[in-house]
N, C-alpha and C positions, 0 to 999 in steps of 0.2 A: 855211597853213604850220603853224599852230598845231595845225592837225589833223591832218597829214601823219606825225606820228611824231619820235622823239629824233633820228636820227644825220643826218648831213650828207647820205649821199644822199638818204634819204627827204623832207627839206626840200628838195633840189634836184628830187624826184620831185614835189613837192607843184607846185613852183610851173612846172616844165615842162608839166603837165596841160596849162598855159593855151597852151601852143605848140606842143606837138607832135601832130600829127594822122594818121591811119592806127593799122596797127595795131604794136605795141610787139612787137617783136620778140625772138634771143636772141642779138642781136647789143649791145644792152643791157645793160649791167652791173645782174645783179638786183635789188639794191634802188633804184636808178633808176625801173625801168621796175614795181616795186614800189608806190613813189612814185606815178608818172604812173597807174595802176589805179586807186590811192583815189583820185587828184583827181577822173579819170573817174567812179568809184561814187558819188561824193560830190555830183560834180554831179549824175548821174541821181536819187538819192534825193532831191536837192535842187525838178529841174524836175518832180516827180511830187508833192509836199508839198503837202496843202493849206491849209498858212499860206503859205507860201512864192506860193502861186496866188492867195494872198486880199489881200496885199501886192501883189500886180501888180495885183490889178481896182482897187486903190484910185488908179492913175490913171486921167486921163481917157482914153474910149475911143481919142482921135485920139495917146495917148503908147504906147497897149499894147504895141504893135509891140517898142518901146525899152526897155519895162519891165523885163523881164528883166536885163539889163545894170545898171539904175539899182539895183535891188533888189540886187543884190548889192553893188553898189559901195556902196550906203546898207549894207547888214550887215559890211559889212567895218569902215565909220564906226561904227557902234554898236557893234562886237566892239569897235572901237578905244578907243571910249569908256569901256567899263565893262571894262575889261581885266583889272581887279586880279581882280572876280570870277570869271574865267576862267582863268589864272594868276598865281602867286606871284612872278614875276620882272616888273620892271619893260618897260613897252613897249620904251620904249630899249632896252635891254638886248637882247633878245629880238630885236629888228629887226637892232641889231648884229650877232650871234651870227650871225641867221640869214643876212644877208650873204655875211659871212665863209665860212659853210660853204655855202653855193651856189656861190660864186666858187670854190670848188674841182674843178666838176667842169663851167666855163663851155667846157672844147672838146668838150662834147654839146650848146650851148646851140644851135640854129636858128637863121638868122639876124636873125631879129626880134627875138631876146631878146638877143642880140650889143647887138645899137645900142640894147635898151632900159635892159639890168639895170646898167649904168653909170648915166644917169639913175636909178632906183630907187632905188639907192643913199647915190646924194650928196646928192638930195632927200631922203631918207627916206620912202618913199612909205609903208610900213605904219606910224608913227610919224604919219605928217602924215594920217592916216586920223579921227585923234583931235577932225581939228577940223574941223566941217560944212560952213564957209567953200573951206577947202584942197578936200574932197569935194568940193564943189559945181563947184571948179575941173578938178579932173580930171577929171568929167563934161564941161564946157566944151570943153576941152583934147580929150578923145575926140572931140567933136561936128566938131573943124575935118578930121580926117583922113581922110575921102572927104566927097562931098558925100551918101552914103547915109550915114552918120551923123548930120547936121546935124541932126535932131531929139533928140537927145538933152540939148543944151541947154535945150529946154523940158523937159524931166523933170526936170532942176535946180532950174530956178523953179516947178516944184509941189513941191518936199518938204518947203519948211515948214511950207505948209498941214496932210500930210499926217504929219507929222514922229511927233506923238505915238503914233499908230494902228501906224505902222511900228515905231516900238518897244517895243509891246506886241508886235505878231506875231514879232518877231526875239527876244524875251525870250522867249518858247514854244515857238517852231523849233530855239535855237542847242542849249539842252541834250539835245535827241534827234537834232542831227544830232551832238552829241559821244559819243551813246552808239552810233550806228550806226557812226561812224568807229574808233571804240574795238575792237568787236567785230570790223570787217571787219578793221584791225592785227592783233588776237589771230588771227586764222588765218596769221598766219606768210606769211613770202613761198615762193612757189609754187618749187620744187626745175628746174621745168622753165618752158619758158614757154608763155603760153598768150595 
């Protein structure tokens, strides 16, 4: 969300990316589906990175599968962590905010994010990002919800080992994926849709 852009749809665009699947239509209120484009780019320029690729091999082979998912969840903790450096507004603050202005535009939300962004919320889940423990717990917590997730729990119990190495590569990734998300906002949202 931090990279998603100022205004309320855009943060509701940001964090729909993670739900909505096919292709974004012009049934879509623009910056919505504005939004949901950069989650989309963001992830591509994200799974093509190769810090982002050098952080995954650093699990063991029998986690790689999973990595993906863990490595982000672990950079969302480190974003969470050095936050100040990254903006000027307190996390809290910012989680708040961003709440709020999703929760405005929750009758496009899917319904997976119906029954989740309630939970989100009252937990503070970007707020609770802050502390390694909590992360390690929402990996956990992901791992119960098919029985094809259950390994994901063990990529929890390898990230201490691995802890400092991932915060180097996330300290080298974050500020060029803020300069790519940057540039792709500066082209304006598209007049028609595509």
């Amino acid at each position: 969300m931090l990279l998603g852009g100022e205004t309320d749809a855009e943060l509701a665009g940001a964090l729909l990316g993670d739900f909505v699947k096919g292709p974004v239509g012009s049934d879509w209120p623009p910056a919505l589906a504005h939004g949901i484009r950069l989650h989309r780019a963001i992830d591509s320029f994200t799974d093509a990175h190769p810090v982002w690729r050098t952080s995954k091999a650093r699990f063991p082979q029998s986690q790689r599968r999973f990595a993906s998912i863990t490595v982000d969840v672990v950079y969302d903790h480190l974003l969470a962590r050095a936050w100040p450096k990254y903006d000027g507004r307190p996390l809290g603050e910012f989680s708040a905010l961003s709440y709020a202005s999703i929760a405005r535009f929750e009758s496009w939300f899917p319904p997976r994010l119906q029954r989740m962004f309630p939970l989100m919320a009252n937990e503070d889940w970007l707020a609770g990002y802050a502390s390694l423990e909590i992360t390690c717990k929402q990996l956990r917590r992901m791992s119960t919800r098919s029985p094809r997730l259950a390994p994901l729990a063990g990529t929890a119990d390898t990230i201490p080992a691995i802890y400092a190495d991932l915060e180097n590569d996330f300290e080298t990734f974050f500020p060029e994926l803020q300069s790519f998300a940057r540039a792709w906002r500066a082209k304006g949202i598209p007049t028609i849709g595509r």
